[in-house]
C-alpha positions as CSV (number, residue, x, y, z in Angstrom):
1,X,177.2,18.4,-18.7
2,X,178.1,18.8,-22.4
3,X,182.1,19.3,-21.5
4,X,181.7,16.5,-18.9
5,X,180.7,13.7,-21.9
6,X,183.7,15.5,-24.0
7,X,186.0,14.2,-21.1
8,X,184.0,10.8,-20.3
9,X,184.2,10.1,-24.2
10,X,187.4,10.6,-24.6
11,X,188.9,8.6,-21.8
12,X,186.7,5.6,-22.8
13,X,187.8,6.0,-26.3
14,X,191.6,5.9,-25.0
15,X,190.9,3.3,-22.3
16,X,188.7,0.4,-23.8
17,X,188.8,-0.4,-27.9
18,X,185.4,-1.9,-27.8
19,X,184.6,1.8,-27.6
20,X,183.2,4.2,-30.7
21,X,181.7,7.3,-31.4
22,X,179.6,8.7,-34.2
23,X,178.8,12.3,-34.9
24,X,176.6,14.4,-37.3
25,X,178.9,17.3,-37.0
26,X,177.5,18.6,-33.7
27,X,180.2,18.6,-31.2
28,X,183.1,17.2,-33.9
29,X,185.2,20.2,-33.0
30,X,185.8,19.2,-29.3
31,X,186.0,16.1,-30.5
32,X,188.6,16.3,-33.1
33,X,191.5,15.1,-30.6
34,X,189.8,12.0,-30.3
35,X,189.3,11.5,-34.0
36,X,193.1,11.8,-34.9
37,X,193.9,9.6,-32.3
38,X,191.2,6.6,-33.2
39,X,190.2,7.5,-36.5
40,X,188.8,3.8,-36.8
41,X,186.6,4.4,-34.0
42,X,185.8,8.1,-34.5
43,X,183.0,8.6,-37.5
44,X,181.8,11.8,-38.3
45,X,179.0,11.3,-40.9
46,X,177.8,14.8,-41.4
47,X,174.3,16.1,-41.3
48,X,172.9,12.9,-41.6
49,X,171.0,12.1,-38.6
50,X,169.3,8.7,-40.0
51,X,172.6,7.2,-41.3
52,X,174.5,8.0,-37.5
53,X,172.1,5.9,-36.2
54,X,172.1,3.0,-38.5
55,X,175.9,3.5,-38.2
56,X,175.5,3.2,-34.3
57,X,173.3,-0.2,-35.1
58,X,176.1,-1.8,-37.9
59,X,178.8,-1.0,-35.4
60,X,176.9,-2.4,-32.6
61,X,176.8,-5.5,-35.2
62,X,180.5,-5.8,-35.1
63,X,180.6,-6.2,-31.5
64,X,181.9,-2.4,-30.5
65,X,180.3,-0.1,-28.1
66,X,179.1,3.0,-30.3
67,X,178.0,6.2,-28.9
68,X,175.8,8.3,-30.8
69,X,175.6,11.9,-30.2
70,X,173.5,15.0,-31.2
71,X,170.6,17.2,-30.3
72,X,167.8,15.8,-28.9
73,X,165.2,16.4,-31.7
74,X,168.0,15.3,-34.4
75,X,168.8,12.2,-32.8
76,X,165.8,10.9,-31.1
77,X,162.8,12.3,-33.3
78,X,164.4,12.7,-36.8
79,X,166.1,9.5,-36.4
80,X,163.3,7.6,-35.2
81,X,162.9,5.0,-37.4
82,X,166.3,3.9,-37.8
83,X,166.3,3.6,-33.3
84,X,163.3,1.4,-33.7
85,X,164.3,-1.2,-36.4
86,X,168.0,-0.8,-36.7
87,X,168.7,-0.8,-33.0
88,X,165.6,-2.4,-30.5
89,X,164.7,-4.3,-33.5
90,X,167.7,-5.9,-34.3
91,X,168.3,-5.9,-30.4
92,X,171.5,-4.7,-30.1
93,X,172.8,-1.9,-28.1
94,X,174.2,1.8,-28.3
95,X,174.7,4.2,-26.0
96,X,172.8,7.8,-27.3
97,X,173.7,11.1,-26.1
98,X,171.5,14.3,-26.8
99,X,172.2,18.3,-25.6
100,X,169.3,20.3,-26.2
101,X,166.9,19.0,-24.0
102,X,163.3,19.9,-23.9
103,X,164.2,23.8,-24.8
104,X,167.7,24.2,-23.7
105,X,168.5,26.6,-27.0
106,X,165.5,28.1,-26.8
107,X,166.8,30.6,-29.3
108,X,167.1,28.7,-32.3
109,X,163.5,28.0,-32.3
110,X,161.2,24.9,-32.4
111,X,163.3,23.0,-34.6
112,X,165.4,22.8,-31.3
113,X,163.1,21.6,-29.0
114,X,162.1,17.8,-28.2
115,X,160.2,17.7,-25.1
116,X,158.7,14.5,-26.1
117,X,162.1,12.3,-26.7
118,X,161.5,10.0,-23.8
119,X,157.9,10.1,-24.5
120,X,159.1,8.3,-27.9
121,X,161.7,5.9,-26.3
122,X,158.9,4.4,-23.7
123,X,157.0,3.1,-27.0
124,X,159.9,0.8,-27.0
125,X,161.4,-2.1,-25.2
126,X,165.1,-2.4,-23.3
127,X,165.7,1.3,-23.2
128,X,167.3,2.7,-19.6
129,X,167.1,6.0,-19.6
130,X,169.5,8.9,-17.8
131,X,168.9,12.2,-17.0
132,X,171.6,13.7,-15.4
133,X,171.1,16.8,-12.7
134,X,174.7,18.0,-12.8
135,X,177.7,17.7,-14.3
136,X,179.5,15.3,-12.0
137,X,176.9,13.0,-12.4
138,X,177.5,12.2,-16.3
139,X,181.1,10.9,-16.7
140,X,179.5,7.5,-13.8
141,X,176.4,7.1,-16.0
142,X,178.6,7.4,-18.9
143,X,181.0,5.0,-18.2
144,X,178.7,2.3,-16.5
145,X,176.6,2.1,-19.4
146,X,179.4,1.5,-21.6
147,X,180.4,-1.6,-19.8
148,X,177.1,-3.2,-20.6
149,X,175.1,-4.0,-24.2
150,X,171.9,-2.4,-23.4
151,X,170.6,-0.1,-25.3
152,X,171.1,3.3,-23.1
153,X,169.6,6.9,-23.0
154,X,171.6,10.0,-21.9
155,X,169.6,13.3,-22.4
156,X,172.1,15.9,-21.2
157,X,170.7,20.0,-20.0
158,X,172.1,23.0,-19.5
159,X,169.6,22.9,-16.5
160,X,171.4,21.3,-13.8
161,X,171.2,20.8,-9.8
162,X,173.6,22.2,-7.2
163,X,175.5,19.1,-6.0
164,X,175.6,16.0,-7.6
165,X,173.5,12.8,-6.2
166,X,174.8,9.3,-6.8
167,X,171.5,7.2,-7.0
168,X,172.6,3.8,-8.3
169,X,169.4,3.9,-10.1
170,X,166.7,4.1,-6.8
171,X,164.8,7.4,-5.9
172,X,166.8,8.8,-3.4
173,X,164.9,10.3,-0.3
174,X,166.5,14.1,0.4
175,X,164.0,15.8,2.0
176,X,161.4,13.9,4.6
177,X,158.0,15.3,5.1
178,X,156.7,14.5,8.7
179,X,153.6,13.5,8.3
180,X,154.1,11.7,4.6
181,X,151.5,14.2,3.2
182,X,152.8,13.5,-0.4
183,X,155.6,12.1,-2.4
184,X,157.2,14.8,-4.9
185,X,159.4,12.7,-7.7
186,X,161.9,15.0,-8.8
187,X,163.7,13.9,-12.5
188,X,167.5,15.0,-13.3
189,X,167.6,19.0,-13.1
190,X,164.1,19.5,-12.2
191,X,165.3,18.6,-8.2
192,X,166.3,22.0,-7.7
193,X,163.0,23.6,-8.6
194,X,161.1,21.0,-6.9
195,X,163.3,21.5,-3.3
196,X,162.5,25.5,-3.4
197,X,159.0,25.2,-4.3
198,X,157.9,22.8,-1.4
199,X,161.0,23.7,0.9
200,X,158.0,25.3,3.2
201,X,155.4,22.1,2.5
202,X,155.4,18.6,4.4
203,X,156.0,16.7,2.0
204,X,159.0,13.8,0.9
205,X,161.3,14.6,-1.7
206,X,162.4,11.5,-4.2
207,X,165.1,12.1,-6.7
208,X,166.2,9.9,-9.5
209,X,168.6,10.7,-12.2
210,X,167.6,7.5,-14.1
211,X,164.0,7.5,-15.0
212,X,163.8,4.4,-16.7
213,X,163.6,1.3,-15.5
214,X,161.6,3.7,-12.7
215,X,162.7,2.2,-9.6
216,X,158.8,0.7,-8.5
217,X,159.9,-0.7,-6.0
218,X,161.2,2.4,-3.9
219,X,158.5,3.9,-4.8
220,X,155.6,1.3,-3.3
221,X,158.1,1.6,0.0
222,X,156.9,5.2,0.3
223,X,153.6,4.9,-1.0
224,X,152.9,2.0,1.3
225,X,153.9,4.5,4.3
226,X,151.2,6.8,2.9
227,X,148.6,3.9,2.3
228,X,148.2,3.0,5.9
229,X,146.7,6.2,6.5
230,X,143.7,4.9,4.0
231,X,142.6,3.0,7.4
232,X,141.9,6.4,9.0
233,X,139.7,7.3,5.8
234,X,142.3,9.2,4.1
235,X,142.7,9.7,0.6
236,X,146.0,7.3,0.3
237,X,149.3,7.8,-1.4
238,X,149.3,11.4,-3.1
239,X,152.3,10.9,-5.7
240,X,153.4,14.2,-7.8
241,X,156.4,13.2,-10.6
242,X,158.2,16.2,-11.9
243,X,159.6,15.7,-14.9
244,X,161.6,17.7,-17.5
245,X,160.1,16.5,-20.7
246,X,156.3,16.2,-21.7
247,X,154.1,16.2,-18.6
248,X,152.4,12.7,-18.0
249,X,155.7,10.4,-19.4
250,X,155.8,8.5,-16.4
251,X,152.2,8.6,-15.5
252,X,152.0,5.0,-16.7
253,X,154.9,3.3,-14.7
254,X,154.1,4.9,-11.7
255,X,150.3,3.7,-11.9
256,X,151.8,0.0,-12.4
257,X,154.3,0.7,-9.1
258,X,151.4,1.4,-7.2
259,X,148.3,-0.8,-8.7
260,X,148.0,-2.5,-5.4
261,X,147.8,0.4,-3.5
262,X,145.4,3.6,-3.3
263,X,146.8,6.9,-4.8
264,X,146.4,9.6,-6.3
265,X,148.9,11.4,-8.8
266,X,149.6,14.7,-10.4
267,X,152.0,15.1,-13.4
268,X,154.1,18.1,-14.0
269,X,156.3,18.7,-16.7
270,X,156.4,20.3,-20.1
271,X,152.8,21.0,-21.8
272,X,151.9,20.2,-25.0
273,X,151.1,23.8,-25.7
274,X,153.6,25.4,-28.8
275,X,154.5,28.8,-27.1
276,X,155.6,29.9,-30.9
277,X,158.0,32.5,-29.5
278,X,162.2,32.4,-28.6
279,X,162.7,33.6,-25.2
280,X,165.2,32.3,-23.1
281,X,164.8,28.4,-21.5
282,X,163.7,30.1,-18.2
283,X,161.0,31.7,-20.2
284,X,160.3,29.0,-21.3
285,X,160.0,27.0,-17.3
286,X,157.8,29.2,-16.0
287,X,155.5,29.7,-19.2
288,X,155.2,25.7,-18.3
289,X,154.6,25.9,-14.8
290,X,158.6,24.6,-14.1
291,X,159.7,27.3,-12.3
292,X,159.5,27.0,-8.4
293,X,156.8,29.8,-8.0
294,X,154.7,27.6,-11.1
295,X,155.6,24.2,-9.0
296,X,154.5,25.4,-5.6
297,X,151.2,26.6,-6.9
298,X,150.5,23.2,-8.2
299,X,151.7,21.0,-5.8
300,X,150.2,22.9,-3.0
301,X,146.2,22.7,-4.9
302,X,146.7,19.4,-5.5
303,X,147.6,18.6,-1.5
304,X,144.4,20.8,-1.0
């Protein structure tokens, strides 16, 4: 994914001169083509994770198309206050790019880790956020966004799916239960641990790359499916949303999607639990439940 923004980058920066990217050294090395060949557009600002945001925002001001790139913790959670007032404040747009995921480099410790990035980003308004399941699905989320304003998301993994899916922003059905038991939601790489932990359970499979805004409406076209069966005396819609960043971050736009109908929902994703150890970012999965075996055993209570 990483070497896949390198490429998407650089042919925006080429292609379209509304287009500008700021770095805290991460990533300025692969980079450094770039940088020679738009050095007006290129800003590496050093370890200074506040100003390349509030760089982002006084370019944004100017009327280019900044993207700002670094880890996840550095860039969402150290820079916090400077997304909030010198970006949705000020309501003007950049594009933000993090590697590092929830625990993606596991080994450099806890100063590494943000599980709770899009957590933070839902406090705010006008944020779509992508989480990309493979590689070939970052250079299209890459370059649609930088043909808008909005203020745009892009948490990259190493984590990643088999095959790309092009989802246009719905949940996109790939695996149909029979009897619409439950609805498993299925967010960026965590599709691939969902599929093998319920490939033996009747359920529906939903994935989306772009959590946010969370397509409701597909959504309440599945849950409605389920929600005749409440007729019978059944239970309703039985929703599960795997995520792969703190567990519960969508619990509150999928209660909206569904207000009018009855359901139930379970939320998997990353605990709040600080393991205090290294280990490697499958250790870390299945320490979390993420890992198919971890997923199966709690989808498969929760239908009981």
């Amino acid at each position: 994914m990483r070497d896949a923004f390198y490429a998407a980058t650089t042919a925006l920066l080429d292609d379209d001169p509304r287009t500008a990217l700021v770095l805290a050294d991460i990533s300025a090395d692969p980079m450094a083509p770039a940088m020679q060949r738009h050095p007006d557009r290129v800003v590496n600002v050093g370890i200074r994770e506040q100003l390349l945001v509030s760089v982002a925002g006084g370019l944004a001001l100017t009327g280019l198309r900044p993207i700002a790139h670094s880890y996840a913790p550095f860039l969402i959670e150290r820079a916090w206050e400077q997304i909030k007032l010198d970006l949705t404040h000020q309501e003007v747009g950049a594009i933000l790019v993090s590697v590092g995921a929830s625990y993606d480099d596991s080994r450099s410790g806890r100063t590494h880790y943000s599980p709770g990035d899009v957590t933070l980003l839902d406090t705010l308004e006008g944020w779509t956020i992508h989480v990309p399941g493979h590689a070939d699905e970052v250079g299209p989320l890459l370059t649609a966004a930088a043909a808008t304003d909005d203020r745009v998301y892009v948490r990259l993994s190493t984590q990643h799916n088999e095959r790309p899916h092009r989802t246009g922003g719905r949940l996109t059905v790939l695996k149909r239960g029979s009897r619409d038991v439950a609805v498993v939601v299925a967010v960026g790489p965590m599709l691939e641990p969902v599929l093998a932990a319920t490939s033996d359970l009747d359920v529906t499979v939903a994935y989306t790359n772009t959590p946010r805004p969370f397509d409701a409406d597909g959504l309440r076209e599945l849950g409605s499916a389920q929600g005749e069966s409440v007729i019978a005396g059944e239970h309703g819609a039985s929703v599960v949303v795997v995520e792969p960043y703190l567990e519960g971050t969508s619990a509150h736009v999928v209660s909206r999607a569904l207000a009018t109908i009855p359901h139930r929902l379970l939320s998997l994703g990353v605990g709040r639990n600080d393991l205090h150890r290294y280990g490697t970012p499958a250790d870390h999965s299945t320490a979390h439940g993420l890992d198919p075996a971890g997923l199966r055993r709690s989808i498969a209570a929760f239908l009981r």
